[in-house]
GULUM-267453 format. One line per field, with one value per residue (C-alpha): chain; z, y, x. Coordinates in Angstrom, 1 decimal. Example, Ala and Ser with C-alpha at 12.3 -4.5 7.8 and 13.67 -1.06 7.14 Angstrom:
% residues 2
mol	[A | A]
z	[7.8 | 7.1]
y	[-4.5 | -1.1]
x	[12.3 | 13.7]
//
This chain:
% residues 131
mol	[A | A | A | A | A | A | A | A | A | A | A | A | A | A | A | A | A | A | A | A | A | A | A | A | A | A | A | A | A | A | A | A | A | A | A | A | A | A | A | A | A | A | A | A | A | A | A | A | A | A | A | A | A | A | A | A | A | A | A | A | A | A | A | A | A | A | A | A | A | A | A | A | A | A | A | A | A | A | A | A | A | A | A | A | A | A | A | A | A | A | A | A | A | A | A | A | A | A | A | A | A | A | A | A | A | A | A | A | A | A | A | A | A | A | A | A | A | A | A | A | A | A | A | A | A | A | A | A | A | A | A]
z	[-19.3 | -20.8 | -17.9 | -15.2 | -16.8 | -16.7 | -13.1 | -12.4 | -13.6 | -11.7 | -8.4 | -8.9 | -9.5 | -6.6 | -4.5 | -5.6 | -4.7 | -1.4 | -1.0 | -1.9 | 0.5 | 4.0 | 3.4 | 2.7 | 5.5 | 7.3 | 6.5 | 7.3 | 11.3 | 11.3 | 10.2 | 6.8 | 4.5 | 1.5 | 1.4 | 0.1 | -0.5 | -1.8 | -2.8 | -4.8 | -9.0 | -7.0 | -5.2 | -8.8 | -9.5 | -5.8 | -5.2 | -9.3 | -7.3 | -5.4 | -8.9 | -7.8 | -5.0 | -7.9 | -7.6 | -3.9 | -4.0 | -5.8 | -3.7 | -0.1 | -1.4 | 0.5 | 4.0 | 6.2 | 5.5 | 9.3 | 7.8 | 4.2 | 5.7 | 8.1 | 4.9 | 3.1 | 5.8 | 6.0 | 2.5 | 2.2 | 5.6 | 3.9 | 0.5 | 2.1 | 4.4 | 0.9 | -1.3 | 1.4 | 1.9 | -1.4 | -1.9 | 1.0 | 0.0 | -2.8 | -1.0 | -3.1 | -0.3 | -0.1 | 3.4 | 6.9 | 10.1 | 12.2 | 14.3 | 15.3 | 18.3 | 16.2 | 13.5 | 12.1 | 10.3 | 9.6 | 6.9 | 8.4 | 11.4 | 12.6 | 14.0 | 10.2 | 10.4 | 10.3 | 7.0 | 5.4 | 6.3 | 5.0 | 1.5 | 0.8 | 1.1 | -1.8 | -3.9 | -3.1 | -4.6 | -7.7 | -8.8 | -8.7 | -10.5 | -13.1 | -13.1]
y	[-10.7 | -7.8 | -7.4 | -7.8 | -5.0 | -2.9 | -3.9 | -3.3 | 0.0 | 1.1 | -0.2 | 1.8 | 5.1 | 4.0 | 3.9 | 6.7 | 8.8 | 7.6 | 7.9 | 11.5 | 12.4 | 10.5 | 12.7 | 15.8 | 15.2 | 14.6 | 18.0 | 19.4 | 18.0 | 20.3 | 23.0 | 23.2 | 24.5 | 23.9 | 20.4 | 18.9 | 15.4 | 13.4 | 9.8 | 8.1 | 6.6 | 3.4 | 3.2 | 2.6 | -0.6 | -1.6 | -0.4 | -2.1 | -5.3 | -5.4 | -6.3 | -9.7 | -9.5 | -10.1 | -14.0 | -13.8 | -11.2 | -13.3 | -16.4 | -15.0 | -12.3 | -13.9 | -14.1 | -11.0 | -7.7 | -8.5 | -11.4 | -9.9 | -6.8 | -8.9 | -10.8 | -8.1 | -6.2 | -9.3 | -9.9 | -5.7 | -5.5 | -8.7 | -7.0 | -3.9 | -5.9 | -7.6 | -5.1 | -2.2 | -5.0 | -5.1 | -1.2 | -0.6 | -3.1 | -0.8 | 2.6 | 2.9 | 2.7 | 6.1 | 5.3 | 4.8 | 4.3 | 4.0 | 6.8 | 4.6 | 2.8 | 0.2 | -0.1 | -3.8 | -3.3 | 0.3 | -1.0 | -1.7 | 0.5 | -1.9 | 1.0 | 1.6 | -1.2 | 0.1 | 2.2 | -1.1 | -2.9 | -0.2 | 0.1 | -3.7 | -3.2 | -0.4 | -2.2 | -5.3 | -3.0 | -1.6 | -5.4 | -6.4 | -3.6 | -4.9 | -7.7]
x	[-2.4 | -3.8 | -6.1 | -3.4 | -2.0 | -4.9 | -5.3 | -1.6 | -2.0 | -4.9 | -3.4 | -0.6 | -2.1 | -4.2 | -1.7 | 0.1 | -3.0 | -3.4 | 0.3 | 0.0 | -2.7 | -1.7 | 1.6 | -0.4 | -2.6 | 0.4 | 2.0 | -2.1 | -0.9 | 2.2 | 0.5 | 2.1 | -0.6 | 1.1 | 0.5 | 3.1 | 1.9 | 5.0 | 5.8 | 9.1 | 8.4 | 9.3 | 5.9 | 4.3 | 5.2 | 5.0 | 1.5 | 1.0 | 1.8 | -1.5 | -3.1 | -1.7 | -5.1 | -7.3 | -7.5 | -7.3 | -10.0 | -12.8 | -11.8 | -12.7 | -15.0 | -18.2 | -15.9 | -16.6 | -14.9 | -12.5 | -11.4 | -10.6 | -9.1 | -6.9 | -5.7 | -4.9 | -3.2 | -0.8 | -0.2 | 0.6 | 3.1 | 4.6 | 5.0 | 6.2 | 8.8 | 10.0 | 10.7 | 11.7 | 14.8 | 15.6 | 15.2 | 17.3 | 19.9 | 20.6 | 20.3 | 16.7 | 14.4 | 12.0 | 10.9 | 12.7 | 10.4 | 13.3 | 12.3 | 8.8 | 9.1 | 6.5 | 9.0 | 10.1 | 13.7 | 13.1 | 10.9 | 7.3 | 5.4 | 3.0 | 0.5 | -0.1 | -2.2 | -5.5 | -4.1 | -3.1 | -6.7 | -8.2 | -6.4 | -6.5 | -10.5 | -9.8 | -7.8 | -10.3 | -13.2 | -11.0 | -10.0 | -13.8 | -14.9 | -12.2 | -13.7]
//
């Protein structure tokens, strides 16, 4: 348990980094030198969540990094589906993509894909570190 936590805990500041600087790099494309990179306290324990990889992690580590990174992409957009529901059930959710014509209930843009491949291979690399 203890190390779940400590793995929870990691993911979640993880996230909340990377969080921080797509939106900030997003405000860098409008020309907004400020940089305001922002995110919600409710992305914490959703990006914590990815701690749940860890077993998955160690059991396809030796498949090839397309096959991992597909995995991971799917088990994040699933994730993301699931809780931005429940968030937006209760007028909680930080994020709407219903203005993307790639959007999947307002709740998933599927042309973040390559950004959700990508971050599973991080938090792959953060849980074996743990290890």
């Amino acid at each position: 348990m203890k190390k779940f936590i400590h793995n929870y805990i990691h993911c979640g500041l993880l996230g909340w980094f990377l969080e921080i600087t797509f939106t900030a790099f997003h405000a860098f494309r409008r020309r907004d030198m400020r940089l305001p990179g922002i995110t919600s306290i409710w992305m914490f324990p959703i990006y914590g969540l990815a701690a749940l990889l860890a077993p998955l992690s160690r059991l396809i580590q030796h498949r090839s990094i397309l096959f991992r990174g597909l995995v991971y992409t799917g088990i994040i957009f699933t994730g993301e589906f699931a809780t931005g529901l429940w968030l937006r059930r209760r007028g909680l959710c930080p994020w709407n993509y219903e203005r993307s014509k790639w959007n999947l209930a307002k709740v998933i843009r599927l042309d973040y894909a390559p950004c959700w491949f990508l971050t599973g291979l991080l938090f792959e690399r953060l849980l074996m570190e743990n290890e």
